[in-house]
HTML snippet that shows the backbone in 3Dmol.js (N, CA, C, O; Angstrom):
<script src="https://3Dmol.org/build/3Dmol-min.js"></script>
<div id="view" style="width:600px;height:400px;position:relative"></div>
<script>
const pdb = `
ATOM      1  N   UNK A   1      33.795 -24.894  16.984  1.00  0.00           N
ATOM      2  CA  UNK A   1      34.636 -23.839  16.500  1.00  0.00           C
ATOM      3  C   UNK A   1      34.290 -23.568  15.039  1.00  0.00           C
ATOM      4  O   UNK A   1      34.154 -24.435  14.176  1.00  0.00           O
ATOM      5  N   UNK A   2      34.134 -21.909  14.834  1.00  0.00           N
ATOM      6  CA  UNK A   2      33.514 -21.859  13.354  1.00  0.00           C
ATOM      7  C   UNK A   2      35.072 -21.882  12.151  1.00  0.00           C
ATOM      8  O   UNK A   2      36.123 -21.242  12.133  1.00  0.00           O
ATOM      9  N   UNK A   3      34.643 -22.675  11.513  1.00  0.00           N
ATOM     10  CA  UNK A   3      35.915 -23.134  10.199  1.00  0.00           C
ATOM     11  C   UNK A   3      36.174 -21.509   9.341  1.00  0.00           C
ATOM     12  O   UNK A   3      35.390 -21.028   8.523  1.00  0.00           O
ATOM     13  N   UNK A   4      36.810 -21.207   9.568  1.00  0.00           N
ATOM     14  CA  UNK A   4      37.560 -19.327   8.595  1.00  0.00           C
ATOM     15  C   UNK A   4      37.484 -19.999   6.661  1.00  0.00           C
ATOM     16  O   UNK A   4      38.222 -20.668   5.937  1.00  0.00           O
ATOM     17  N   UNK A   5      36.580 -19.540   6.575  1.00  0.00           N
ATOM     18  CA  UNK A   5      36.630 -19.701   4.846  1.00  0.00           C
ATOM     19  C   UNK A   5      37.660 -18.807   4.417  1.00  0.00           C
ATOM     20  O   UNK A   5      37.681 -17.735   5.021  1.00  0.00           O
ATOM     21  N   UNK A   6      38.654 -19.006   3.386  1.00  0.00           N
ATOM     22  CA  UNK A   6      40.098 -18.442   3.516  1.00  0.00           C
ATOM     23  C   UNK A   6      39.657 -17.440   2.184  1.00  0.00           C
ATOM     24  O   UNK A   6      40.327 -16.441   1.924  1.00  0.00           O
ATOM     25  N   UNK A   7      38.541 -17.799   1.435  1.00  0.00           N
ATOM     26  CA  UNK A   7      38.000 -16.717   0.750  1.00  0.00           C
ATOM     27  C   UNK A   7      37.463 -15.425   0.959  1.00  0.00           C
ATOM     28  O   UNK A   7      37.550 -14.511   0.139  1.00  0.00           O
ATOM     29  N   UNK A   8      36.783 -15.336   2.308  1.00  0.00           N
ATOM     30  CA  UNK A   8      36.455 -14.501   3.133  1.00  0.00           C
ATOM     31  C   UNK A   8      37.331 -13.166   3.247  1.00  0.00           C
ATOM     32  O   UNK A   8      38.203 -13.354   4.095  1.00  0.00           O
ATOM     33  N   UNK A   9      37.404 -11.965   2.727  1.00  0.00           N
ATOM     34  CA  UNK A   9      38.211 -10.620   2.919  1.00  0.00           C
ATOM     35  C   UNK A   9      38.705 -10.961   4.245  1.00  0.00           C
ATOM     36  O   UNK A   9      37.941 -11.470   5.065  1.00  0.00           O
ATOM     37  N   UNK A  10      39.609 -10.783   4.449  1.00  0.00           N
ATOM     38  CA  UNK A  10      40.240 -10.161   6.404  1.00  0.00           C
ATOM     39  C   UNK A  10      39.406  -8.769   6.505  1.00  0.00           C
ATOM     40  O   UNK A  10      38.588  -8.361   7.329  1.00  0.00           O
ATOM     41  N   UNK A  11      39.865  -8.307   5.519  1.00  0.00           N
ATOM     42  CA  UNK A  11      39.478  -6.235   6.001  1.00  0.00           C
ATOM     43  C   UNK A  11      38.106  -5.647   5.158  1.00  0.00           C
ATOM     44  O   UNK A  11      38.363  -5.587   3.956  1.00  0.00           O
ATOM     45  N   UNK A  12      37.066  -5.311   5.401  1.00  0.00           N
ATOM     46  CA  UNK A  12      36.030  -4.999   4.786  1.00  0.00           C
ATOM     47  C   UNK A  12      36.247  -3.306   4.661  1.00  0.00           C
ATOM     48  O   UNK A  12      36.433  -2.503   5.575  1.00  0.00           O
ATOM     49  N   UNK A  13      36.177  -3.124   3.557  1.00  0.00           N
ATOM     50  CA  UNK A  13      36.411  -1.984   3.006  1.00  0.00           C
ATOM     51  C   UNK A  13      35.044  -1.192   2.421  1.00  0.00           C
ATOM     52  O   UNK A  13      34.189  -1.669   1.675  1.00  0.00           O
ATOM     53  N   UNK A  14      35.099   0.044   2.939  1.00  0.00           N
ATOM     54  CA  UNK A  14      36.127   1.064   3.353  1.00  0.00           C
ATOM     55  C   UNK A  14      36.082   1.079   4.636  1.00  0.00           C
ATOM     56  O   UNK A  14      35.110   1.021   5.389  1.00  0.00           O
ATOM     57  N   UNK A  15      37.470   1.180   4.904  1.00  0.00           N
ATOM     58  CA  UNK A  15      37.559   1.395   6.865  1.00  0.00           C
ATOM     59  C   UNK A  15      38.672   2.275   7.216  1.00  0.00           C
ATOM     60  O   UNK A  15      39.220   2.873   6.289  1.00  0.00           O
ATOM     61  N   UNK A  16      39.090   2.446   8.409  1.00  0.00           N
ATOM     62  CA  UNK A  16      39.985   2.867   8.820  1.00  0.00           C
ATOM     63  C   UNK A  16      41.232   2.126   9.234  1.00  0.00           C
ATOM     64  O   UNK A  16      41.172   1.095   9.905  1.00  0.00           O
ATOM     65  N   UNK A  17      42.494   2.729   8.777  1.00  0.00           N
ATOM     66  CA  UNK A  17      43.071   1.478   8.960  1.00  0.00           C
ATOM     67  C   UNK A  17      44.618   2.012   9.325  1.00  0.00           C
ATOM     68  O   UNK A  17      45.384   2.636   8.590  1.00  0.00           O
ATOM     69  N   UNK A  18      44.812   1.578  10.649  1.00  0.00           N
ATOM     70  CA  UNK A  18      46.379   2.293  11.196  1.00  0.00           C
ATOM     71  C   UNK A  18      47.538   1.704  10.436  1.00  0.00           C
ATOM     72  O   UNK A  18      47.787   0.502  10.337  1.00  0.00           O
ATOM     73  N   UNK A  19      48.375   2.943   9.787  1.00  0.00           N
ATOM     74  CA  UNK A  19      49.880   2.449   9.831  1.00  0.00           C
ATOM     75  C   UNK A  19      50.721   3.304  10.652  1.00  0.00           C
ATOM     76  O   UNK A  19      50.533   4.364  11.249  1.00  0.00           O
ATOM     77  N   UNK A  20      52.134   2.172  10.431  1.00  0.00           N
ATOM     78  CA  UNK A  20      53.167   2.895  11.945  1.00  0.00           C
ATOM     79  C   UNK A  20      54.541   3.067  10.921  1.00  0.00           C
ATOM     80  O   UNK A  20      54.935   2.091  10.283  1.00  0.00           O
ATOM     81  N   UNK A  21      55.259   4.450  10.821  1.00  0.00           N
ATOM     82  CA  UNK A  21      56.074   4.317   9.849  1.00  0.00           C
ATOM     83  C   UNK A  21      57.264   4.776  11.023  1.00  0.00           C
ATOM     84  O   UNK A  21      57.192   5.623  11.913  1.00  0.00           O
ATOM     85  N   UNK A  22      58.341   3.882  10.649  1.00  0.00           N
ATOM     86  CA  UNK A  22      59.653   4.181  12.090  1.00  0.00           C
ATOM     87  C   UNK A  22      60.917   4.894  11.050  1.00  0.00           C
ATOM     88  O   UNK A  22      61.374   4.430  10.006  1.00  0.00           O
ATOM     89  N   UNK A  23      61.161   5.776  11.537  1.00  0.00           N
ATOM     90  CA  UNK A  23      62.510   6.505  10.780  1.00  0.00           C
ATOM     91  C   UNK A  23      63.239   7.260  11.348  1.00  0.00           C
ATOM     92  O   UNK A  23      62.733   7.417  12.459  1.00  0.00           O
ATOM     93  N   UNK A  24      64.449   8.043  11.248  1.00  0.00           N
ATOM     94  CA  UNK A  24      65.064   9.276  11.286  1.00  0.00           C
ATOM     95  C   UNK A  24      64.479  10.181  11.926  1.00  0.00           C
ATOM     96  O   UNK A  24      63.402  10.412  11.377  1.00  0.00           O
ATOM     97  N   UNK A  25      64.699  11.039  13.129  1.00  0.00           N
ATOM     98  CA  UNK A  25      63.642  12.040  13.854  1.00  0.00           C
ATOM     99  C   UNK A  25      64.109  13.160  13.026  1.00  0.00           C
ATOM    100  O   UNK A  25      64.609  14.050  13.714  1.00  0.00           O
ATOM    101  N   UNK A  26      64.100  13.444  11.496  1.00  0.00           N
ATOM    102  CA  UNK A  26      64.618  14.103  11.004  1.00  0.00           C
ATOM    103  C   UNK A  26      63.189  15.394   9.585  1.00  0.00           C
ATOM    104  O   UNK A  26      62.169  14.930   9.076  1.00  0.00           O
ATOM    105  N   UNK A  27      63.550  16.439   9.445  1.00  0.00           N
ATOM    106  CA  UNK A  27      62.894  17.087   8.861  1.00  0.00           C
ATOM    107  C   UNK A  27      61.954  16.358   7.669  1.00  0.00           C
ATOM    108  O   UNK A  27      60.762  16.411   7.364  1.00  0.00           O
ATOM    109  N   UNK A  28      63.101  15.670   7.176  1.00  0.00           N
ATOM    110  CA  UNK A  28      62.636  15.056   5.777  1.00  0.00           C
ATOM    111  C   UNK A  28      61.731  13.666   5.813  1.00  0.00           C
ATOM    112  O   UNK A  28      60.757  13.356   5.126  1.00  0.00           O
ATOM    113  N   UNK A  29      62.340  13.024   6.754  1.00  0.00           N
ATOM    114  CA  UNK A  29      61.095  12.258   7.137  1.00  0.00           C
ATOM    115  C   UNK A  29      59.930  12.515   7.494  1.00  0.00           C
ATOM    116  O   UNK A  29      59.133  11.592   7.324  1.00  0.00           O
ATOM    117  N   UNK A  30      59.307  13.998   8.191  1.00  0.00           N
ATOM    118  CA  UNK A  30      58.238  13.835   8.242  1.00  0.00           C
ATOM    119  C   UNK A  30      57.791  14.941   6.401  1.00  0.00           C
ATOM    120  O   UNK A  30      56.616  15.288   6.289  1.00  0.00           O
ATOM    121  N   UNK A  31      58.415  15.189   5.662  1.00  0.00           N
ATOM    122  CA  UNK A  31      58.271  15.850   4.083  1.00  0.00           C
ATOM    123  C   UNK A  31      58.180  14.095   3.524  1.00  0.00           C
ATOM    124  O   UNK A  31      57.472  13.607   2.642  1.00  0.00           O
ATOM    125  N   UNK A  32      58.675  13.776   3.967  1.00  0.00           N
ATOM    126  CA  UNK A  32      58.644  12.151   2.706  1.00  0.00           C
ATOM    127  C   UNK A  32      57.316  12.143   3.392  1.00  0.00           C
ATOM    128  O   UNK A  32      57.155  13.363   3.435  1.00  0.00           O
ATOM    129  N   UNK A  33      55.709  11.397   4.245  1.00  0.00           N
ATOM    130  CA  UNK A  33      55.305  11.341   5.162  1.00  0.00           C
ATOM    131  C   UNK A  33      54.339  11.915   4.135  1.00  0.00           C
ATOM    132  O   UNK A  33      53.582  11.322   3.366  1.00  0.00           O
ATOM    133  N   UNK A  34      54.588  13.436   4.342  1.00  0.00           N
ATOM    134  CA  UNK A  34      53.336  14.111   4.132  1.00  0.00           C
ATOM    135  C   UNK A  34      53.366  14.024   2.228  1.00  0.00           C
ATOM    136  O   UNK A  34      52.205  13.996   1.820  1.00  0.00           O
ATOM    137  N   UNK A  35      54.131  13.990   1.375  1.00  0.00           N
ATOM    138  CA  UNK A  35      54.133  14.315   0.144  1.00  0.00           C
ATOM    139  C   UNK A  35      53.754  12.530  -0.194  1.00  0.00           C
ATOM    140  O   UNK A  35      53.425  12.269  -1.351  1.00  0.00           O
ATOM    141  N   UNK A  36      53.814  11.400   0.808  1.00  0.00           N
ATOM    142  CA  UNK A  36      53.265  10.087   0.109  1.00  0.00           C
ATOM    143  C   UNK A  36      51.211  10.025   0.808  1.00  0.00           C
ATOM    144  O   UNK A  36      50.383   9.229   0.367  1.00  0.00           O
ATOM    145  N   UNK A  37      51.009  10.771   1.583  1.00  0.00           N
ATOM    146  CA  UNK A  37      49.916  10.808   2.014  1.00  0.00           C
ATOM    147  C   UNK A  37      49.281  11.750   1.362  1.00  0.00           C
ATOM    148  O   UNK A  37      48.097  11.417   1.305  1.00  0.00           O
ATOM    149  N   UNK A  38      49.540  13.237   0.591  1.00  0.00           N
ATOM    150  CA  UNK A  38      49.100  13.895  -0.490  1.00  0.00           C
ATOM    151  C   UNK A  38      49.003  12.888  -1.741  1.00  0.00           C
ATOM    152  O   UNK A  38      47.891  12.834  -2.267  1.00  0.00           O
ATOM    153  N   UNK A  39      49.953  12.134  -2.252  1.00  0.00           N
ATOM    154  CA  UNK A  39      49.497  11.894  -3.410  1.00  0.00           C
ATOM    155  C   UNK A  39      48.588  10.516  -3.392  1.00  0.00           C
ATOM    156  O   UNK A  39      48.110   9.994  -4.399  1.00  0.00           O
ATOM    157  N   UNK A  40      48.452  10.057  -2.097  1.00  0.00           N
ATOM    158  CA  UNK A  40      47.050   9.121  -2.111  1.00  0.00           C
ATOM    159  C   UNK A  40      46.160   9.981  -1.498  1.00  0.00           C
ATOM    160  O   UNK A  40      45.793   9.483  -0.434  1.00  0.00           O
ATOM    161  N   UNK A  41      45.741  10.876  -1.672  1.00  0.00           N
ATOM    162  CA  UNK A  41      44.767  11.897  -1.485  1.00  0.00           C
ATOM    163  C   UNK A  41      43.995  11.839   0.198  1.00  0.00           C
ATOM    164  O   UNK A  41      42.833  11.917   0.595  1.00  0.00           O
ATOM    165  N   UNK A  42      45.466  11.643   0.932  1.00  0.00           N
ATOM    166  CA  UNK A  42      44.948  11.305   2.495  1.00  0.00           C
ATOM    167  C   UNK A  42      45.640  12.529   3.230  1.00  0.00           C
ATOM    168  O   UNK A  42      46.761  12.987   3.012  1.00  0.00           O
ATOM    169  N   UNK A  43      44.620  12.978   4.226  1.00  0.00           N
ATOM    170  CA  UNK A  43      44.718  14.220   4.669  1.00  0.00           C
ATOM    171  C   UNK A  43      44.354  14.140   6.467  1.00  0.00           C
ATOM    172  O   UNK A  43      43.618  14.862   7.141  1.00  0.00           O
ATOM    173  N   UNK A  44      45.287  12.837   6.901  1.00  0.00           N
ATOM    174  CA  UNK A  44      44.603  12.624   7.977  1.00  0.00           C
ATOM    175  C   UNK A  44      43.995  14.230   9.183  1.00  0.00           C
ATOM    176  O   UNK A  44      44.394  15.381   9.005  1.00  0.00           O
ATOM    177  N   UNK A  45      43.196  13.879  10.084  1.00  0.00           N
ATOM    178  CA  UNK A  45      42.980  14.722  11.187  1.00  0.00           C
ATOM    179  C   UNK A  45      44.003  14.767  11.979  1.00  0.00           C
ATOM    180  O   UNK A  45      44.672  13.734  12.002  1.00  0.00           O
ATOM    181  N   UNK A  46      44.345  15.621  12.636  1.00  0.00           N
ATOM    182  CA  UNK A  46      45.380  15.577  13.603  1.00  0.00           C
ATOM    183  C   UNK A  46      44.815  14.729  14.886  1.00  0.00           C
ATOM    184  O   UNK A  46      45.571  14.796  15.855  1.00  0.00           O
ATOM    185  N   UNK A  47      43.905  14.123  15.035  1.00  0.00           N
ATOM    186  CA  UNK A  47      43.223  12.999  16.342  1.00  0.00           C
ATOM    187  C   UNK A  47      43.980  11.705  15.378  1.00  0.00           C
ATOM    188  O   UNK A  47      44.520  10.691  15.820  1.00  0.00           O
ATOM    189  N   UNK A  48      43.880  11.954  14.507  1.00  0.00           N
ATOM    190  CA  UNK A  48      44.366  10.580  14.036  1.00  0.00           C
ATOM    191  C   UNK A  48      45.877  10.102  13.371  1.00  0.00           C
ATOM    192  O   UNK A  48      46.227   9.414  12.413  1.00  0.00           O
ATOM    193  N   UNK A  49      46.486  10.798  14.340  1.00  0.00           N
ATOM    194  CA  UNK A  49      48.038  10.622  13.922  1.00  0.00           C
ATOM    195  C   UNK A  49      48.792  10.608  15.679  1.00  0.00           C
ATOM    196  O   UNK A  49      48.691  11.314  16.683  1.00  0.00           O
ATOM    197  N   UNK A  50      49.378   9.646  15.367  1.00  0.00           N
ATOM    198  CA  UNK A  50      49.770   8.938  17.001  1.00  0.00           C
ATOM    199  C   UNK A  50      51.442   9.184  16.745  1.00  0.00           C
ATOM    200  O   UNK A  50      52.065   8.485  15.946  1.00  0.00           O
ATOM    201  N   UNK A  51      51.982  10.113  17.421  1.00  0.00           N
ATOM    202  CA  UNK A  51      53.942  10.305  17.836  1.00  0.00           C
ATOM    203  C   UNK A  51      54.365  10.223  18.553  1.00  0.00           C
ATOM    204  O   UNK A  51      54.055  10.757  19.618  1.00  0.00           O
ATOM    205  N   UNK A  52      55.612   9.272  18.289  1.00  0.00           N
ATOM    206  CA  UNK A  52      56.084   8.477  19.249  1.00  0.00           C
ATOM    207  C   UNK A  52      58.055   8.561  19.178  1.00  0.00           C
ATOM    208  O   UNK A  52      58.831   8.074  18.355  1.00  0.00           O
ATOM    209  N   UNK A  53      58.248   9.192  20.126  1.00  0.00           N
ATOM    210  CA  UNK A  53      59.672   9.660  20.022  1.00  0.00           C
ATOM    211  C   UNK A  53      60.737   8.530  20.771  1.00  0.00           C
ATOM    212  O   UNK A  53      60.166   8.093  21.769  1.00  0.00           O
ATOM    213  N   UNK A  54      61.982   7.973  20.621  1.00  0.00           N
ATOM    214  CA  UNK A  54      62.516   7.445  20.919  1.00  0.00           C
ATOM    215  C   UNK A  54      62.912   7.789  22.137  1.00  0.00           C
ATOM    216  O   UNK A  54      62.126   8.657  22.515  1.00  0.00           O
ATOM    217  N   UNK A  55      64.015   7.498  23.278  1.00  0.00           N
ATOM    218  CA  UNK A  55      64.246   7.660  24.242  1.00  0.00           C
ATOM    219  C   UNK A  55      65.564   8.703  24.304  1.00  0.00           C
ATOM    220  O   UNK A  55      65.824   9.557  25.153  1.00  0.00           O
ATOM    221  N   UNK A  56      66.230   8.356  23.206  1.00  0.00           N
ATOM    222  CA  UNK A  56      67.086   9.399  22.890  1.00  0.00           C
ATOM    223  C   UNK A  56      66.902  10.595  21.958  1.00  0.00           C
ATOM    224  O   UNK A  56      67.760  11.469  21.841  1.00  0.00           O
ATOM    225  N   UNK A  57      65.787  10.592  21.329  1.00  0.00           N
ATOM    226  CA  UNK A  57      65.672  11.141  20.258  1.00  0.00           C
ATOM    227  C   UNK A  57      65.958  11.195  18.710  1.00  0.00           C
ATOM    228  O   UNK A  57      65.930  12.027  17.803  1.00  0.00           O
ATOM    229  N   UNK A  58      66.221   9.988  18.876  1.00  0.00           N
ATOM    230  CA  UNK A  58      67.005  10.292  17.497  1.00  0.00           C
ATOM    231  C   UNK A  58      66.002   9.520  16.123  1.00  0.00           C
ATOM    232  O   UNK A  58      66.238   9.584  14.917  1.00  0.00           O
ATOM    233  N   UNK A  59      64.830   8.798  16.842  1.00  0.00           N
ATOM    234  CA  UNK A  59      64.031   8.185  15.785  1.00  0.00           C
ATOM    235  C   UNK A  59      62.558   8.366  16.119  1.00  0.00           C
ATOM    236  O   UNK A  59      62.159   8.472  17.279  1.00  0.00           O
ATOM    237  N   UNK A  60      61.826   8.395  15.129  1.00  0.00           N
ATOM    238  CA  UNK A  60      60.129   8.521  15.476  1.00  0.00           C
ATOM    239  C   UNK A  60      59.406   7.555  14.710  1.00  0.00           C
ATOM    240  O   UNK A  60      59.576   7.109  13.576  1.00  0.00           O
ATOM    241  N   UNK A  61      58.459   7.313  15.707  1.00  0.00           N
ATOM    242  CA  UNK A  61      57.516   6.018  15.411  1.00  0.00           C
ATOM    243  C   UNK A  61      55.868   7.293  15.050  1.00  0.00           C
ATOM    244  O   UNK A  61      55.302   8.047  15.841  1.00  0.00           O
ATOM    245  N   UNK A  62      55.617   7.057  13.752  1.00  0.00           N
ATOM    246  CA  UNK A  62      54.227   7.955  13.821  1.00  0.00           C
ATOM    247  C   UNK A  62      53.339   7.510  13.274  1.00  0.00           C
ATOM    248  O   UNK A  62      53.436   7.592  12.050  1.00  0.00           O
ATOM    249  N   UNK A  63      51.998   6.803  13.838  1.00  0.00           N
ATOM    250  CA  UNK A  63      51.197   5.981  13.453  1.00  0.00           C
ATOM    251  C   UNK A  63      49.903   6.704  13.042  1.00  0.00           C
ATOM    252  O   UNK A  63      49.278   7.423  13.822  1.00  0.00           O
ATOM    253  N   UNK A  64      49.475   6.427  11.538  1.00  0.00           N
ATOM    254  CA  UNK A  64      48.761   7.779  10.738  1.00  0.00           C
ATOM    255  C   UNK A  64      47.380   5.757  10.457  1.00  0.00           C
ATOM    256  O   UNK A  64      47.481   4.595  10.065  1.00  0.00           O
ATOM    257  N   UNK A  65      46.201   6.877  11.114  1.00  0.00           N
ATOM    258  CA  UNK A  65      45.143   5.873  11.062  1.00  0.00           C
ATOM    259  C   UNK A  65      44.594   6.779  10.017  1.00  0.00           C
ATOM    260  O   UNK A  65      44.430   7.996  10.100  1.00  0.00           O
ATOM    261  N   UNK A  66      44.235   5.663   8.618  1.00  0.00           N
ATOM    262  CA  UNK A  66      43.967   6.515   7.504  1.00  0.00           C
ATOM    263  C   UNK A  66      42.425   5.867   7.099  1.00  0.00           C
ATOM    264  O   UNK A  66      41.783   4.898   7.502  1.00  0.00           O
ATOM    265  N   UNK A  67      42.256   6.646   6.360  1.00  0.00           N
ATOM    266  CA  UNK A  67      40.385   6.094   5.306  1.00  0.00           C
ATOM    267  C   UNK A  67      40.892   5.712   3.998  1.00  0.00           C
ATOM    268  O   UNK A  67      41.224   6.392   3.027  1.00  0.00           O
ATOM    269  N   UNK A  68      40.867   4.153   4.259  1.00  0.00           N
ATOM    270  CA  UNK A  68      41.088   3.722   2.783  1.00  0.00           C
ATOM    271  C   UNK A  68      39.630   2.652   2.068  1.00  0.00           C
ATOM    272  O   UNK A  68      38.713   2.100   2.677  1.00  0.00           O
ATOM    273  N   UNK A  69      39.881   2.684   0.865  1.00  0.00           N
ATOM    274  CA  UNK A  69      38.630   2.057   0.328  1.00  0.00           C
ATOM    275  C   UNK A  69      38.815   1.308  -0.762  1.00  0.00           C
ATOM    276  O   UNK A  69      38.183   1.380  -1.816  1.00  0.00           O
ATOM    277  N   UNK A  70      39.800   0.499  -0.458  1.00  0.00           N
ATOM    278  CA  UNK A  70      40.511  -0.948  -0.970  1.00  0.00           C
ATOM    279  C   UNK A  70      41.678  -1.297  -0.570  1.00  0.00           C
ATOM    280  O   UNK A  70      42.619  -0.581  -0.226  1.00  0.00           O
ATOM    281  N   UNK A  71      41.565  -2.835  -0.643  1.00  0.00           N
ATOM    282  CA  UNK A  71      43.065  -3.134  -0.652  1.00  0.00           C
ATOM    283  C   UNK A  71      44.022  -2.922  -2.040  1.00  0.00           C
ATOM    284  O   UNK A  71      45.230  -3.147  -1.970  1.00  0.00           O
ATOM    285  N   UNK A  72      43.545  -2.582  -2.996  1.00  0.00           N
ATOM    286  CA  UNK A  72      44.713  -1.570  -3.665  1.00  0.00           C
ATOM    287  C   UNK A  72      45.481  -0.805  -3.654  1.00  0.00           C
ATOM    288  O   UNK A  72      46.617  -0.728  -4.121  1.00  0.00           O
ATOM    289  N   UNK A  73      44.480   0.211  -2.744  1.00  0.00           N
ATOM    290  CA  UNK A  73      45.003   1.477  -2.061  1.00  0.00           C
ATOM    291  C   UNK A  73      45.603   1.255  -0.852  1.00  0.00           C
ATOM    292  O   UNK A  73      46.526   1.978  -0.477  1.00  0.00           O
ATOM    293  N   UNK A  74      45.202   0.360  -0.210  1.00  0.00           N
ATOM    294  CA  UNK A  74      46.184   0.578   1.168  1.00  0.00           C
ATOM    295  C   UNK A  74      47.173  -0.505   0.328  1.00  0.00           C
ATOM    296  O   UNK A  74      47.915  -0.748   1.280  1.00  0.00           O
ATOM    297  N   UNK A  75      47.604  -1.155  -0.534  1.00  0.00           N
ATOM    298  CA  UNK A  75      48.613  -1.618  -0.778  1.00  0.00           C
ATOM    299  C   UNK A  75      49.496  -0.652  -1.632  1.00  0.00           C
ATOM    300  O   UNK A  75      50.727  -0.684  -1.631  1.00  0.00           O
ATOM    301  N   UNK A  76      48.991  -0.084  -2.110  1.00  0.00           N
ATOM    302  CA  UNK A  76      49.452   1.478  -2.637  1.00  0.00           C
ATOM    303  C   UNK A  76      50.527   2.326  -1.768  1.00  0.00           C
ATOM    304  O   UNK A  76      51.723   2.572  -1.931  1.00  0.00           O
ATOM    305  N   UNK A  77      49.844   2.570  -1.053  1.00  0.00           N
ATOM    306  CA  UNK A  77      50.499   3.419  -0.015  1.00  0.00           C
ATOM    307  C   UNK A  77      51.272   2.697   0.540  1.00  0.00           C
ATOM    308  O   UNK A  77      52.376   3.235   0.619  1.00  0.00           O
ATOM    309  N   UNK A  78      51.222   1.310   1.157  1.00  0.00           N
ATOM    310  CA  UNK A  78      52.327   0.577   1.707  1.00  0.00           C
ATOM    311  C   UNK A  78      53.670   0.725   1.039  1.00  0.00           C
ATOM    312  O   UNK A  78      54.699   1.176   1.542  1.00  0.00           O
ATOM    313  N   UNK A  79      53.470   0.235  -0.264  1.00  0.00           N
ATOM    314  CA  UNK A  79      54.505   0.137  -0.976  1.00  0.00           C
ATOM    315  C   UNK A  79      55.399   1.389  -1.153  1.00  0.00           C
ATOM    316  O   UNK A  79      56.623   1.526  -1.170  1.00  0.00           O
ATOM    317  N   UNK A  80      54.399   2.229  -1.277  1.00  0.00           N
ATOM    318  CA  UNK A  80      55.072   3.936  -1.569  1.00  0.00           C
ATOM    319  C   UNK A  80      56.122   4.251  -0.252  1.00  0.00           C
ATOM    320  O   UNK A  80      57.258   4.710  -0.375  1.00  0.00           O
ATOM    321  N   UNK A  81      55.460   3.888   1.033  1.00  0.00           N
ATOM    322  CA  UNK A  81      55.915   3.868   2.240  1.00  0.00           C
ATOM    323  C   UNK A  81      57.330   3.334   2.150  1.00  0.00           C
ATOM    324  O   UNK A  81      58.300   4.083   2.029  1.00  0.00           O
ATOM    325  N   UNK A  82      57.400   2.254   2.201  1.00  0.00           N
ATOM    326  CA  UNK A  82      58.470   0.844   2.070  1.00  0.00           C
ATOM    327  C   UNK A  82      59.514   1.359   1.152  1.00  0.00           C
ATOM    328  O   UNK A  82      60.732   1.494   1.271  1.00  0.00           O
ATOM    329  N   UNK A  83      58.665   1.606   0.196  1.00  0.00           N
ATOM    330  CA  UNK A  83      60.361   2.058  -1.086  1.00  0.00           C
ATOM    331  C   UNK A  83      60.721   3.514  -0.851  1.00  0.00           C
ATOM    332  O   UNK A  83      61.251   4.106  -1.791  1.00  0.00           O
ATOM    333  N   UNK A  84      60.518   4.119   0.201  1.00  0.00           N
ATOM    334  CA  UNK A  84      61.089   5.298   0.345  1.00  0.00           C
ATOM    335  C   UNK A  84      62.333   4.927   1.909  1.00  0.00           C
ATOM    336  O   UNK A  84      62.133   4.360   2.983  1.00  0.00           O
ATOM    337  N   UNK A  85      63.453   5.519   1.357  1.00  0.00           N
ATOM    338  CA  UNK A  85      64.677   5.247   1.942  1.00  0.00           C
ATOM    339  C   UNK A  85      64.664   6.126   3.772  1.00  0.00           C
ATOM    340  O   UNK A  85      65.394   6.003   4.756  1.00  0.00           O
ATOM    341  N   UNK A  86      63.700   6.793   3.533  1.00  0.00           N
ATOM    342  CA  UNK A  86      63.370   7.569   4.646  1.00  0.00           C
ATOM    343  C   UNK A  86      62.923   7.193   5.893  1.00  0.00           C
ATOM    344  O   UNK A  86      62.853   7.964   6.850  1.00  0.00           O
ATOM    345  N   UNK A  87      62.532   5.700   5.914  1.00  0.00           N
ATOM    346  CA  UNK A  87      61.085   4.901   6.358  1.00  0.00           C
ATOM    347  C   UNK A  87      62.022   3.668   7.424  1.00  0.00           C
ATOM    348  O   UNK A  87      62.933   3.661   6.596  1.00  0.00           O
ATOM    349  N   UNK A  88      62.283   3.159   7.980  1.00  0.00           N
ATOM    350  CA  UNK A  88      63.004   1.834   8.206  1.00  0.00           C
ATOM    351  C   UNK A  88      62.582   0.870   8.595  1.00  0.00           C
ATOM    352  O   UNK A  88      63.147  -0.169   8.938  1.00  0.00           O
ATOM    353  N   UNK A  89      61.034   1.290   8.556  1.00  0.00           N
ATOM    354  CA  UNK A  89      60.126  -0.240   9.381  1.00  0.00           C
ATOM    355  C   UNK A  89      58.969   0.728   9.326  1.00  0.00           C
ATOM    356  O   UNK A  89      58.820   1.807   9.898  1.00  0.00           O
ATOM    357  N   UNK A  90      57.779  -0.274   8.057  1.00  0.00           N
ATOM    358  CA  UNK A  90      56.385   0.138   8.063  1.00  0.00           C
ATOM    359  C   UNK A  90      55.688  -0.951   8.359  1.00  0.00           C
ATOM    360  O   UNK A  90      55.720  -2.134   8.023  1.00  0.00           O
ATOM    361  N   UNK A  91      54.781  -0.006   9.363  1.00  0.00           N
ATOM    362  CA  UNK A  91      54.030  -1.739   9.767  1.00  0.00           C
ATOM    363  C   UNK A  91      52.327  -1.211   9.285  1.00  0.00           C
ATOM    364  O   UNK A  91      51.390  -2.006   9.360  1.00  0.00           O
TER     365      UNK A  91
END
`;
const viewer = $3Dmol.createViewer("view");
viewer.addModel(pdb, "pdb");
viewer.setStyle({}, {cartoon: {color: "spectrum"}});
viewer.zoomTo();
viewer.render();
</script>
């Protein structure tokens, strides 16, 4: 079994890299969404945005596979994600 050198990156950058943001099936959630993906200068394709509606409707799961080219930046955006009140689970 090969030994994981813990120095070793997990994610080799630049790649593509899915997040899943769960919220409110509401207008402003998808305006919070698009105004934190403008200001990290991400403009996904519409192939690369996955929606996912609850059973009642009332919440959406929308998983935006983005081009990032560090873990700065995708920690960037996480965070931007997370501290917005709009959001209730970013994975």
């Amino acid at each position: 079994m090969k030994k994981i050198d813990r120095s070793d990156p997990l994610i080799t950058f630049p790649c593509h890299f899915p997040i899943k943001v769960i919220g409110d099936d509401v207008q402003d959630f998808y305006h919070a969404t698009e105004s934190i993906l403008n200001k990290h200068n991400q403009n996904p394709h519409p192939e690369n945005l996955k929606k996912n509606s609850s059973q009642k409707g009332n919440y959406i799961a929308l998983t935006i596979n983005l081009k990032v080219d560090s873990q700065k930046q995708l920690d960037a955006i996480y965070k931007d994600f997370s501290g917005n009140d709009h959001f209730k689970f970013v994975l």
